[in-house]
Structure formats: structure tokens, C-alpha cells
DRENGU-401854 format. One record per residue: residue number from 1; residue in one letter; x, y, z of N, C-alpha, C in turn. Coordinates in Angstrom, 3 decimals. Layout:
<sites>
<resi:NUM | resn:a | n.x:X | n.y:Y | n.z:Z | ca.x:X | ca.y:Y | ca.z:Z | c.x:X | c.y:Y | c.z:Z>;
...
</sites>
This chain:
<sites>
<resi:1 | resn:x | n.x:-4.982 | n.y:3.391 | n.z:-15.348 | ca.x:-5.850 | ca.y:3.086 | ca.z:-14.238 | c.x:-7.271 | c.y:3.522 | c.z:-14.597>;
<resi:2 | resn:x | n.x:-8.330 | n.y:2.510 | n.z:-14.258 | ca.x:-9.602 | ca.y:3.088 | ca.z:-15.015 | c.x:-10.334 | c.y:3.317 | c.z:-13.550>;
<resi:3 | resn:x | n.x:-11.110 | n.y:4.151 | n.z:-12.920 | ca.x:-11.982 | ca.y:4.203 | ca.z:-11.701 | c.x:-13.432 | c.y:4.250 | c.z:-12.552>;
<resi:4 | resn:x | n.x:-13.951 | n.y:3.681 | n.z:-11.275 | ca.x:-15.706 | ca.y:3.506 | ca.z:-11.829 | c.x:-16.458 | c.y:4.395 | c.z:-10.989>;
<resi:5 | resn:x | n.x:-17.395 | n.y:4.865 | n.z:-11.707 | ca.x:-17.996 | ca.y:6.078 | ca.z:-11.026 | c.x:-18.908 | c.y:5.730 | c.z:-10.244>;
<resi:6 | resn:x | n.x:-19.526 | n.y:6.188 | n.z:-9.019 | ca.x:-20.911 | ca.y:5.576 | ca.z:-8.322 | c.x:-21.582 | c.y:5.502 | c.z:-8.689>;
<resi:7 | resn:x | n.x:-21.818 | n.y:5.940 | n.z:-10.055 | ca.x:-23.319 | ca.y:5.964 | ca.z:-10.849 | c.x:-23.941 | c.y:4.582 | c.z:-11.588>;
<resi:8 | resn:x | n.x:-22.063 | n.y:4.131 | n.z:-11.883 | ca.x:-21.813 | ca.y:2.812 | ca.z:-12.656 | c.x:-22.402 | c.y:1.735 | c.z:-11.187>;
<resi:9 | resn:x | n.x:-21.715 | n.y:2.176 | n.z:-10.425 | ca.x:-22.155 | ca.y:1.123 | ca.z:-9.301 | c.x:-23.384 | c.y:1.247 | c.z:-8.873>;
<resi:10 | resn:x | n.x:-24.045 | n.y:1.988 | n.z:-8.867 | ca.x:-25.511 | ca.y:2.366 | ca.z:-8.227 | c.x:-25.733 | c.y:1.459 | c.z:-9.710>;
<resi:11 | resn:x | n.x:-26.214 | n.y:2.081 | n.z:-10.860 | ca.x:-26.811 | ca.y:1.165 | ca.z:-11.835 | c.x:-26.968 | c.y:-0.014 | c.z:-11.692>;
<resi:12 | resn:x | n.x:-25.359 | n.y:-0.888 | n.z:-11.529 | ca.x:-25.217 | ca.y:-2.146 | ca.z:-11.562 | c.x:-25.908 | c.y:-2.759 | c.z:-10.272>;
<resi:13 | resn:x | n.x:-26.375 | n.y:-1.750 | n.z:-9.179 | ca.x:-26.225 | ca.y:-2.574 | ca.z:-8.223 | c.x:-27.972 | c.y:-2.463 | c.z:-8.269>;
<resi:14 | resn:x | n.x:-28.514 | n.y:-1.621 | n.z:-8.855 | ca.x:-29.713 | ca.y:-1.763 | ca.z:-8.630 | c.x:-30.649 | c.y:-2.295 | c.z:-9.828>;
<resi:15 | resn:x | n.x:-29.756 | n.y:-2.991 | n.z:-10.947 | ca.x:-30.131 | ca.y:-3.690 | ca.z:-11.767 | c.x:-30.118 | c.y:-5.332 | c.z:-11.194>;
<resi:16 | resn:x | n.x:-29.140 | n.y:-5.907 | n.z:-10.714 | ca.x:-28.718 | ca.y:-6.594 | ca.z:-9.527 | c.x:-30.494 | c.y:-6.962 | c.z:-8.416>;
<resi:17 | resn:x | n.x:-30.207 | n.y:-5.631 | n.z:-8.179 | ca.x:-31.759 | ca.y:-5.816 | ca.z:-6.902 | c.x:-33.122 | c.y:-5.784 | c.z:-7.863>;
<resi:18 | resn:x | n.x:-33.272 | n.y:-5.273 | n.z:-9.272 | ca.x:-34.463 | ca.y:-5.659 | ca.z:-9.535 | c.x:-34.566 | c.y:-6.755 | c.z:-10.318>;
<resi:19 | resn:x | n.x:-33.918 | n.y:-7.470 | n.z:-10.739 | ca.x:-33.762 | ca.y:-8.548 | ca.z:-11.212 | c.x:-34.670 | c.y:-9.873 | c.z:-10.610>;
<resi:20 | resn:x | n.x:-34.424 | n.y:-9.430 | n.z:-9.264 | ca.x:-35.015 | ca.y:-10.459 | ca.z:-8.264 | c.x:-36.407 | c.y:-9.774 | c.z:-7.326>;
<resi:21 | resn:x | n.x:-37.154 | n.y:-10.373 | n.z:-6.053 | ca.x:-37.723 | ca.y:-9.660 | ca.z:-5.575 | c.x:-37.226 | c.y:-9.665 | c.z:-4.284>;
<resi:22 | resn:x | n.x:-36.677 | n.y:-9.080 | n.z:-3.984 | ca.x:-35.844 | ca.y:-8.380 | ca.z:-2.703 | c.x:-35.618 | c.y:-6.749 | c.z:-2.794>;
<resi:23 | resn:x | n.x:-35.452 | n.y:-5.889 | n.z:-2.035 | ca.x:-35.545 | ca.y:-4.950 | ca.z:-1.687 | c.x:-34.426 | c.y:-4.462 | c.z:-0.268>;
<resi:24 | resn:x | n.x:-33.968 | n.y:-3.185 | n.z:-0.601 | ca.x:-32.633 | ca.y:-2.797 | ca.z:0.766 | c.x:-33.624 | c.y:-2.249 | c.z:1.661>;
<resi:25 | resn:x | n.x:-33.712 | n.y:-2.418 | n.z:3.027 | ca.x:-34.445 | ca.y:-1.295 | ca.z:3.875 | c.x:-33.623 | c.y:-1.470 | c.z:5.175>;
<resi:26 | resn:x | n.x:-34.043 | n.y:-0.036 | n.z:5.868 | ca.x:-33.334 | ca.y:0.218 | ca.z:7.064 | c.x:-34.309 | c.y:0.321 | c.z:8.052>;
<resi:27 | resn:x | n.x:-34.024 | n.y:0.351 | n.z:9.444 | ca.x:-35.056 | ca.y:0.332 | ca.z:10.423 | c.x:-35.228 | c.y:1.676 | c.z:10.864>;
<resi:28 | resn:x | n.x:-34.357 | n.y:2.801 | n.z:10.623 | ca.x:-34.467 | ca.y:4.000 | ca.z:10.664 | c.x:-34.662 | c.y:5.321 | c.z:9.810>;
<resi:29 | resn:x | n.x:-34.181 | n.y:4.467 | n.z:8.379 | ca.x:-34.238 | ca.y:6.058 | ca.z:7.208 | c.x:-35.359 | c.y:5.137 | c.z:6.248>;
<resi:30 | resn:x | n.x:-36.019 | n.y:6.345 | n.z:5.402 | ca.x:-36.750 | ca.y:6.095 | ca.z:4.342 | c.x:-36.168 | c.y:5.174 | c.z:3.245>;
<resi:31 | resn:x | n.x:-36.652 | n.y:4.901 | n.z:2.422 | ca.x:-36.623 | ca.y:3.898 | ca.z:1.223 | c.x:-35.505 | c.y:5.193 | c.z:0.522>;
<resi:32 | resn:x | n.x:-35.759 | n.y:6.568 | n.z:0.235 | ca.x:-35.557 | ca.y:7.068 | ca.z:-0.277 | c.x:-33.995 | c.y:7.790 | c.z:0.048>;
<resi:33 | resn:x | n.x:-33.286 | n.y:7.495 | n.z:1.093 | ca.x:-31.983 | ca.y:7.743 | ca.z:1.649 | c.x:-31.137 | c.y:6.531 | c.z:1.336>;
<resi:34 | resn:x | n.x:-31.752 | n.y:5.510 | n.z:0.614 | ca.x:-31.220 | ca.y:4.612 | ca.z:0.317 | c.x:-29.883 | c.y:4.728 | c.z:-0.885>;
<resi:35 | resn:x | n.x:-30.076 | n.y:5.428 | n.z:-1.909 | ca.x:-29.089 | ca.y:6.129 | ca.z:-3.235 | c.x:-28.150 | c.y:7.208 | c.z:-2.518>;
<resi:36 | resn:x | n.x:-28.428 | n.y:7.734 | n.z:-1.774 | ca.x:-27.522 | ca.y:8.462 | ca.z:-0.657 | c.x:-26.099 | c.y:7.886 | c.z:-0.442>;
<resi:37 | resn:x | n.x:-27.114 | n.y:7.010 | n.z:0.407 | ca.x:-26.152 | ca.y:6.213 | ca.z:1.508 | c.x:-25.387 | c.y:5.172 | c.z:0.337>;
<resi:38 | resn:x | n.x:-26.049 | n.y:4.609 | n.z:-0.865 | ca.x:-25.306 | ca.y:3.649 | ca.z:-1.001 | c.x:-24.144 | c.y:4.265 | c.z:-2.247>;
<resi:39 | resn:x | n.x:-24.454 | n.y:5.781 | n.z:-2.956 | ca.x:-23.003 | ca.y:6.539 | ca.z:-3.416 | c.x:-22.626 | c.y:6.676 | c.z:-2.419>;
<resi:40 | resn:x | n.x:-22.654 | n.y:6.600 | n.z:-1.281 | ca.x:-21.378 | ca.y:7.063 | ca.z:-0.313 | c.x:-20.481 | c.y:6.164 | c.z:-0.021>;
<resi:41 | resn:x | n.x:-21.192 | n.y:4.697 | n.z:-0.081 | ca.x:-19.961 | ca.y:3.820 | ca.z:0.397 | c.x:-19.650 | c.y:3.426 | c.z:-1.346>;
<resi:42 | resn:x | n.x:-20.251 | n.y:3.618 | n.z:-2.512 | ca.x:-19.485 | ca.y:3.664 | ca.z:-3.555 | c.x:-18.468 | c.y:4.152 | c.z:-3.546>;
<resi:43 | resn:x | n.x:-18.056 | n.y:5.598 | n.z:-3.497 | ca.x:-16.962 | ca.y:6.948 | ca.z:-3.671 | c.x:-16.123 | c.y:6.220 | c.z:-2.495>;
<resi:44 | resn:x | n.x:-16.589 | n.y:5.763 | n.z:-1.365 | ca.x:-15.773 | ca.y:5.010 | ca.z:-0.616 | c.x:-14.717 | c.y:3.991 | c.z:-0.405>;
<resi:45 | resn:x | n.x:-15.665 | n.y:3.016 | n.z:-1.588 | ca.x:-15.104 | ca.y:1.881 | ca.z:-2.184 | c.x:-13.948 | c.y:2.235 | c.z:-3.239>;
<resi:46 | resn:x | n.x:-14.799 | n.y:3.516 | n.z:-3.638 | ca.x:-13.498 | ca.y:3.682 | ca.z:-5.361 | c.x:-12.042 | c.y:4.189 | c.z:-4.836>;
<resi:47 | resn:x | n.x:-11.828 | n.y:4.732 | n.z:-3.529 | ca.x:-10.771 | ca.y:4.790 | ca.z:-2.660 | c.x:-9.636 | c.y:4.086 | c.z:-2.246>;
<resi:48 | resn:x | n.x:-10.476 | n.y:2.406 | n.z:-2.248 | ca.x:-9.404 | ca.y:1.653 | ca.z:-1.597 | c.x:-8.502 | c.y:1.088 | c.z:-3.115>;
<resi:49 | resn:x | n.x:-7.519 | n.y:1.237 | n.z:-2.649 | ca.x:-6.479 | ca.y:0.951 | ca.z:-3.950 | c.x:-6.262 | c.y:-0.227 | c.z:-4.399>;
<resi:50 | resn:x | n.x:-6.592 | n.y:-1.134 | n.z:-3.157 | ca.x:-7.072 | ca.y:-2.784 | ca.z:-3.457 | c.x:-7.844 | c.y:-2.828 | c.z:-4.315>;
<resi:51 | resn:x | n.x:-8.958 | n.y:-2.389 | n.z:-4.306 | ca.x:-10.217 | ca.y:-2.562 | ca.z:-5.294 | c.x:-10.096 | c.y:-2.027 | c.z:-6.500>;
<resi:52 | resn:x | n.x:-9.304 | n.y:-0.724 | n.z:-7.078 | ca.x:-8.999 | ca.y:0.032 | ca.z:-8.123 | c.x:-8.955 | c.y:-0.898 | c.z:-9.133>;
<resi:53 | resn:x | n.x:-8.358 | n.y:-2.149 | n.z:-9.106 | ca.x:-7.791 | ca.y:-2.961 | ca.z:-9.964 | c.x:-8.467 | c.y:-4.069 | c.z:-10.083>;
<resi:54 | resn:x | n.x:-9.655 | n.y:-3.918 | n.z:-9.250 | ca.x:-9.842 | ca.y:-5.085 | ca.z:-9.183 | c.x:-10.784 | c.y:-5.428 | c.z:-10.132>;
<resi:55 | resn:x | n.x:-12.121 | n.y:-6.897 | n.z:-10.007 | ca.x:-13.174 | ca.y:-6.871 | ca.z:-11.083 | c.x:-14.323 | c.y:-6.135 | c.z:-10.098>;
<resi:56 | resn:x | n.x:-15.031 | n.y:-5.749 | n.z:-11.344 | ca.x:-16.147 | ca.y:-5.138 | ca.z:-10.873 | c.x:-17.007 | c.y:-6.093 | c.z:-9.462>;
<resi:57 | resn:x | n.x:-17.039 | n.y:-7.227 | n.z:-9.697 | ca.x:-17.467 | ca.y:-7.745 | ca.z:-8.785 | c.x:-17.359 | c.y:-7.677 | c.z:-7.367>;
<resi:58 | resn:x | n.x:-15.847 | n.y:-7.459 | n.z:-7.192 | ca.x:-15.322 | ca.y:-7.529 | ca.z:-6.057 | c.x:-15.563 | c.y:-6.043 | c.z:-5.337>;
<resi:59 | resn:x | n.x:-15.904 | n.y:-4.872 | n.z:-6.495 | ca.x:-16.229 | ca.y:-3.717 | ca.z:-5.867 | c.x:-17.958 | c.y:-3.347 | c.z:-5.630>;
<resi:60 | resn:x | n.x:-18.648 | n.y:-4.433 | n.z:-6.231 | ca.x:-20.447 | ca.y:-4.821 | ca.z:-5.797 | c.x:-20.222 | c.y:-5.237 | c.z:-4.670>;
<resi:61 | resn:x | n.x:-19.309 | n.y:-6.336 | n.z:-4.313 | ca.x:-19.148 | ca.y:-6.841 | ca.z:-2.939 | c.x:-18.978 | c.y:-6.116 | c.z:-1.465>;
<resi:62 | resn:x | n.x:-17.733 | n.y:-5.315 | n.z:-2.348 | ca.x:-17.463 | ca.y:-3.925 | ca.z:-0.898 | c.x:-18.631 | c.y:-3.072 | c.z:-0.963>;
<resi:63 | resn:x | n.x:-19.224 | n.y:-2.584 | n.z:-1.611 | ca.x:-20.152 | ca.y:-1.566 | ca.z:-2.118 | c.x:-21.373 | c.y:-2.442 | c.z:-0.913>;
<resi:64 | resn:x | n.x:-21.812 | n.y:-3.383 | n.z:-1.275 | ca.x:-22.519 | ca.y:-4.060 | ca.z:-0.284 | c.x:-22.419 | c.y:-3.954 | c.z:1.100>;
<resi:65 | resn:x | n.x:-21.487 | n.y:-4.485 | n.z:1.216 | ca.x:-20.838 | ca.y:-4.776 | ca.z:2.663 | c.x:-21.138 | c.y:-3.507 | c.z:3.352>;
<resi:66 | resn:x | n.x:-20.709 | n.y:-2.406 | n.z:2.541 | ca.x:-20.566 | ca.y:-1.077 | ca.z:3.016 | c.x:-22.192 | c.y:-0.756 | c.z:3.922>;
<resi:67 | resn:x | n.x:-22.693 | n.y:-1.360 | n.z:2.930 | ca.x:-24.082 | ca.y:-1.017 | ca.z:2.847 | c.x:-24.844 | c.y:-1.241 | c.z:4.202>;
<resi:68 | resn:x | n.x:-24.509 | n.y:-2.724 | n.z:3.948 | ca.x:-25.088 | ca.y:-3.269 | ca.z:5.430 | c.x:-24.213 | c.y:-2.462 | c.z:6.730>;
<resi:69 | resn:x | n.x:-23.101 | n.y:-2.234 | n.z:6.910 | ca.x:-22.593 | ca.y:-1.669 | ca.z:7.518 | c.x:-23.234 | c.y:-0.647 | c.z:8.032>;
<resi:70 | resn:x | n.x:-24.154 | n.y:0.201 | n.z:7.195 | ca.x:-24.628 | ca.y:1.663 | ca.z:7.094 | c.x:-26.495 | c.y:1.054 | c.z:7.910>;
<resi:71 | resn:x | n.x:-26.210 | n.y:-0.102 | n.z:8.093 | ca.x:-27.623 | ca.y:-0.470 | ca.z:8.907 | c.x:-28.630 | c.y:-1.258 | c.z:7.632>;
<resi:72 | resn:x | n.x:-28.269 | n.y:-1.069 | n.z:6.378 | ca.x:-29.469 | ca.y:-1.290 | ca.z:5.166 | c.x:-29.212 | c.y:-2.874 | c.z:5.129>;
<resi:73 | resn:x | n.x:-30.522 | n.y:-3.678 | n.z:5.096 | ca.x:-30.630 | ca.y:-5.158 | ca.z:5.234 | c.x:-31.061 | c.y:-5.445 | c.z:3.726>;
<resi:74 | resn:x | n.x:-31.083 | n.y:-6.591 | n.z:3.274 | ca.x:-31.441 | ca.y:-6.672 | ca.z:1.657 | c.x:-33.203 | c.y:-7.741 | c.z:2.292>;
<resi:75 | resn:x | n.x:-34.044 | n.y:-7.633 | n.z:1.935 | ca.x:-34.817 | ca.y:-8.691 | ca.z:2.563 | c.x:-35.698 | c.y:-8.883 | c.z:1.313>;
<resi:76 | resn:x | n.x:-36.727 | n.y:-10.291 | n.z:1.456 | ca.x:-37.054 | ca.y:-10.543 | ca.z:0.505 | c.x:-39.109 | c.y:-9.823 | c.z:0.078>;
<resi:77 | resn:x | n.x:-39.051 | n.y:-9.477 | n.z:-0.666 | ca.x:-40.715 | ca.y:-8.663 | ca.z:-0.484 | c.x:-41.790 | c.y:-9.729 | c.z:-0.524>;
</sites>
């Protein structure tokens, strides 16, 4: 069983966001609570046993989801 660390997912995910010009923001926390919040629903994600196995993709996806969940919108700059 291989688990991916949040660090792997933070990387990927914010290689992902600069690639393009879009940006995550929330209507209540700084720019800077943003790596916070989004290892948390990483370590979150690496939990569900569905995803353990799954492709990386599918755990950018939850990792996302999570995200928005947590209030953070992706919008374009």
C-alpha cells in the first residue's frame, strides 16, 4: 500500500494552480491560511480507503472538493 503525503498533494496541487492564472481565495481567511486548510483536507483525503488505491487524480479531486467545502473558491485573476 503506498500513501501520499500532503506535501505531495500540496505540490501537485499548487503546480496545477500556477500553471494557469487563477488563484484559491476565501471571503473570510487570508491568502496565507490557504496551505493550512488545504493539508488538512489532504491528511483527510489520505484517510479514505477508497482513495488509498486510487490514481492520484482522483485524490486532487477530493483534495479539491475538500477545499471548496472549507469556503476556498478557485477564481480567475
Amino acid at each position: 500500500m503506498r500513501t501520499i503525503s500532503s506535501w505531495t498533494l500540496l505540490v501537485v496541487g499548487l503546480l496545477l494552480t500556477g500553471c494557469s492564472s487563477t488563484e484559491w481565495v476565501h471571503p473570510n481567511k487570508p491568502s496565507s491560511e490557504f496551505t493550512t486548510d488545504y493539508n488538512k483536507c489532504g491528511m483527510d483525503v489520505s484517510r479514505d480507503p477508497k482513495l488509498q488505491q486510487g490514481s492520484q487524480l482522483l485524490v486532487i479531486n477530493a483534495t479539491e472538493r475538500c477545499i471548496q467545502k472549507e469556503g476556498w473558491r478557485l477564481i480567475e485573476k
